[in-house]
C-alpha positions as CSV (number, residue, x, y, z in Angstrom):
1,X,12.8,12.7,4.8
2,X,16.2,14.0,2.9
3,X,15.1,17.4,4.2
4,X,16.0,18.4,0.2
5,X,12.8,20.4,-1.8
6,X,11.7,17.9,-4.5
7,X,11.0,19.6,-8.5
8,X,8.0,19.0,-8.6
9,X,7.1,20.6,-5.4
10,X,8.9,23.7,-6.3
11,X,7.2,23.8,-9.6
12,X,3.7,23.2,-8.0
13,X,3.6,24.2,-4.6
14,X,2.5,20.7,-3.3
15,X,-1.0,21.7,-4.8
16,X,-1.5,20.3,-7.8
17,X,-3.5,17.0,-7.0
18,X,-7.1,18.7,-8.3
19,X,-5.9,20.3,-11.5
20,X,-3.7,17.1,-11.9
21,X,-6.8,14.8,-11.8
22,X,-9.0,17.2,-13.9
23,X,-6.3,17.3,-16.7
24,X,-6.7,13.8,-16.9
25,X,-10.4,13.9,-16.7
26,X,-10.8,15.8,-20.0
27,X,-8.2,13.9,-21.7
28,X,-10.4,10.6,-21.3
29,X,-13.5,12.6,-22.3
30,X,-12.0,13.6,-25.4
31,X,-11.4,9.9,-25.8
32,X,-7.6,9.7,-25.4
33,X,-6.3,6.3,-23.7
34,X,-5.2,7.5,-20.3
35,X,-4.3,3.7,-19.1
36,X,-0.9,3.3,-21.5
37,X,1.4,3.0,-18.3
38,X,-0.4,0.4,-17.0
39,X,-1.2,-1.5,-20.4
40,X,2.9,-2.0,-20.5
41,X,2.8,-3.4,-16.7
42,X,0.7,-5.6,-17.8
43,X,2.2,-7.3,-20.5
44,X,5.2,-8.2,-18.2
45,X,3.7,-9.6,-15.6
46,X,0.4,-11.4,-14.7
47,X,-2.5,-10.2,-12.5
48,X,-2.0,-10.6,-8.8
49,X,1.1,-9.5,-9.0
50,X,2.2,-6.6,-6.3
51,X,3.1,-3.7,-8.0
52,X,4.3,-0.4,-6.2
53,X,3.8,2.7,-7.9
54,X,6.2,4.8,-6.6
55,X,5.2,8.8,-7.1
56,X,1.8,7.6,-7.6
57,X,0.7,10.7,-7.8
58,X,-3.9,10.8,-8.1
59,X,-3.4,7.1,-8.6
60,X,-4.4,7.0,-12.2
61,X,-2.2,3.5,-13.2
62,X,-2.8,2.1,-9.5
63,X,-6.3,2.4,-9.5
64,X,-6.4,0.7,-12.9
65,X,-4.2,-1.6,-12.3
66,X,-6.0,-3.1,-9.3
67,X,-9.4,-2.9,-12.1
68,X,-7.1,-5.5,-13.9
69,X,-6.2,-7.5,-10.8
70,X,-3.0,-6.3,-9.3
71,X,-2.0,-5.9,-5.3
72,X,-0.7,-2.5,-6.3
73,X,0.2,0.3,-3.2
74,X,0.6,3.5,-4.3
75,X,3.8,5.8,-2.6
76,X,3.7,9.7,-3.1
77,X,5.1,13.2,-1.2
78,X,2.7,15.4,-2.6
79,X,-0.4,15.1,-0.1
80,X,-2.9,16.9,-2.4
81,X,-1.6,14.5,-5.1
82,X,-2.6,11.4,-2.6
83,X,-5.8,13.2,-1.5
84,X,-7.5,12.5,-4.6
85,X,-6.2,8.6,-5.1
86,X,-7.9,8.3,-1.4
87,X,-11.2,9.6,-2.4
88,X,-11.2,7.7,-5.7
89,X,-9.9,4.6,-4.4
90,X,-10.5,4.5,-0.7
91,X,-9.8,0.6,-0.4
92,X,-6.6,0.6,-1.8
93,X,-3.0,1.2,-0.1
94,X,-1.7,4.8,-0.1
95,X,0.8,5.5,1.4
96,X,2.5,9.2,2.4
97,X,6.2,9.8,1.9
98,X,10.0,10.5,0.4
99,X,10.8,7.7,-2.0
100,X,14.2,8.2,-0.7
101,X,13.1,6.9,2.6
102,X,10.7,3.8,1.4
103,X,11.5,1.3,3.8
104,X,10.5,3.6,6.5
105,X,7.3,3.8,5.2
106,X,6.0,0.2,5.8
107,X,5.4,-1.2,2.6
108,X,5.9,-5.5,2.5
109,X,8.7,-5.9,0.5
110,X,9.5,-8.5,-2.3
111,X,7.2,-6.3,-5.2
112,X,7.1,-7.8,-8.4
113,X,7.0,-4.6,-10.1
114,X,7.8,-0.7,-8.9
115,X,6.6,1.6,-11.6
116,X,8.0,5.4,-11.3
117,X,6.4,6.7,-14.3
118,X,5.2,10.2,-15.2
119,X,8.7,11.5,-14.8
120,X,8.9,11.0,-11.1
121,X,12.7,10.4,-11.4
122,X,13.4,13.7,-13.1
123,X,11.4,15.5,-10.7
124,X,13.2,14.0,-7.8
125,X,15.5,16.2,-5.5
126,X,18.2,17.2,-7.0
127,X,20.8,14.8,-5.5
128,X,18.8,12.0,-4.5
129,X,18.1,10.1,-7.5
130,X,20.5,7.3,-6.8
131,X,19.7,7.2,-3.7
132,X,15.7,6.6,-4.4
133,X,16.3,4.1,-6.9
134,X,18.5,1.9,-4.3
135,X,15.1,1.9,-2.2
136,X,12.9,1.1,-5.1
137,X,15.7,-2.0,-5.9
138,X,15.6,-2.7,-2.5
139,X,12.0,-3.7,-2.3
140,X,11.9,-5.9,-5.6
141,X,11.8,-9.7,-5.0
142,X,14.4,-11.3,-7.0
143,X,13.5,-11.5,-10.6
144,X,11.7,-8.1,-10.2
145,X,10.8,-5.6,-12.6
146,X,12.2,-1.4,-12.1
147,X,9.4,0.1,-14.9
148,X,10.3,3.8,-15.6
149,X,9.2,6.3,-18.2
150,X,10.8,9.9,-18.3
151,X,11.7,12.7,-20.6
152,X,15.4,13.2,-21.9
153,X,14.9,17.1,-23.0
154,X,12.7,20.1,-22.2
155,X,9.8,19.0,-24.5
156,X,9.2,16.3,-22.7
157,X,9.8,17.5,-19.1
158,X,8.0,20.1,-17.1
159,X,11.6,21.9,-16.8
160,X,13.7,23.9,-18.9
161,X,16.3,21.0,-19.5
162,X,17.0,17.2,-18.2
163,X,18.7,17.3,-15.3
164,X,20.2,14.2,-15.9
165,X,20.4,11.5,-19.2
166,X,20.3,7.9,-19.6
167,X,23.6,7.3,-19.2
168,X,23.7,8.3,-15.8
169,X,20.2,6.9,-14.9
170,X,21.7,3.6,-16.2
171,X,24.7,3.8,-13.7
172,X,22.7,4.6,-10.7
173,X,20.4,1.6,-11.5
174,X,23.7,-0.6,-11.9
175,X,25.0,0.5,-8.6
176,X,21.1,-0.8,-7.0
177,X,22.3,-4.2,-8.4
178,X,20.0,-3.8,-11.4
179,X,20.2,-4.7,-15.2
180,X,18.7,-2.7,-18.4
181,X,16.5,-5.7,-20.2
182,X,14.3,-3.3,-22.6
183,X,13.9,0.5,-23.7
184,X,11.2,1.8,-25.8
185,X,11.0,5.1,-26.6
186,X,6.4,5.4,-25.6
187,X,4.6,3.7,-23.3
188,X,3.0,1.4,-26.3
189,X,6.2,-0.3,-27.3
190,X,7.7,1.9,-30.1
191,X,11.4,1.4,-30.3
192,X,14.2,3.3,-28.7
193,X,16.8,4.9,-30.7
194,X,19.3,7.2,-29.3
195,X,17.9,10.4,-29.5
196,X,14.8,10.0,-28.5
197,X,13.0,12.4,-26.2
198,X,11.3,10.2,-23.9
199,X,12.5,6.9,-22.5
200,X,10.6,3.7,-20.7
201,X,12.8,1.2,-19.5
202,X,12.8,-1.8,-17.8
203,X,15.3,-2.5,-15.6
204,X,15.7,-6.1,-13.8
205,X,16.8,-6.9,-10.2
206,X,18.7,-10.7,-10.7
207,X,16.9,-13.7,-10.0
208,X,20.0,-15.0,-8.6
209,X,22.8,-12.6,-7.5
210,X,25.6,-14.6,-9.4
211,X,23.2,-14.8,-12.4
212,X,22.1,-11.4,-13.1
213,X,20.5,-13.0,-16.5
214,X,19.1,-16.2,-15.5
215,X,16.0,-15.8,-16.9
216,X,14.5,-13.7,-19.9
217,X,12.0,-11.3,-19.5
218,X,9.0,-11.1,-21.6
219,X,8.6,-8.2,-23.4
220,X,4.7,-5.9,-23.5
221,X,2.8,-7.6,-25.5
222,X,4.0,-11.3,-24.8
223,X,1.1,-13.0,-23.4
């Protein structure tokens, strides 16, 4: 553990993970498509594919990622977060910890995709951004896929303003031996301009490490 107090633990208490899962719950009632983050995923790689969800939270895109066919593990910090994607997906791999310590957490490596979405990186320590992205590189196979999403201003973030932007995200992904390969401003696609509130990029880990851009990507949607 970094031993630092995570944002979203000091905005929640570390006891979210039922109102979390019931928020969701009524959104998918009220016939909203709850599955958006891992509808992307899946248009950039094909099932069977190991995907780590770090900051998994109740599991939502795990669970229905594995529905699809993915080897997906989820990683979280917030135990009542994890306590629900236990009880609604008891089979799967769950697993209890600081991203910024993931390879002491015993997780295979070589993932072919690590998804941090729902503004896990935002809501990191303060501090240890950089850090938690290096692990998440770390445990991409070559050719692997970083998948983010996060908001760039308070109307999109559960805080009063961004603790960071995308410039500096960009750098701390560089630094983890990673390459930007798309941006889209919503989880369905739409495009990126500058300015946008919210972000989802995809990030790259080389296929070769003297070739950072051996081989292109496909892009959601592809296939």
């Amino acid at each position: 553990m970094t031993g630092k107090r995570d944002r979203w633990a000091e905005l929640t208490g570390g006891q979210a993970g039922e109102q979390y899962a019931r928020r969701f719950a009524r959104l998918a009632e009220s016939g909203h498509d709850i599955h958006g983050e891992a509808a992307f995923c899946a248009a950039l790689v094909e099932p069977t594919a190991r995907v780590l969800d770090a900051g998994c939270g109740t599991g939502r895109i795990a669970i229905r990622l594995a529905e699809l066919g993915y080897r997906c593990t989820g990683v979280d910090i917030d135990a009542s977060m994890l306590a629900v994607a236990r009880r609604e997906a008891p089979a799967q791999e769950w697993l209890l910890g600081d991203l910024a310590r993931t390879d002491t957490l015993g997780p295979e490596p070589e993932f072919d995709v690590v998804l941090a979405a729902g503004n896990v990186i935002p809501l990191l320590a303060a501090g240890t951004e950089a850090a938690v992205i290096g692990q998440l590189s770390a445990v991409l196979r070559p050719g692997g896929l970083l998948v983010t999403g996060m908001g760039l201003d308070a109307a999109h973030l559960p805080l009063p303003e961004a603790p960071f932007g995308l410039a500096d995200f960009d750098r701390w992904c560089e630094q983890a031996g990673l390459t930007l390969r798309q941006r889209y401003a919503t989880w369905s696609g739409d495009p990126y301009v500058p300015g946008c509130g919210y972000a989802v990029s995809v990030h790259a880990r080389p296929d070769h490490p003297d070739d950072p851009d051996h081989l292109d990507r496909p892009h959601p949607g592809s296939h």
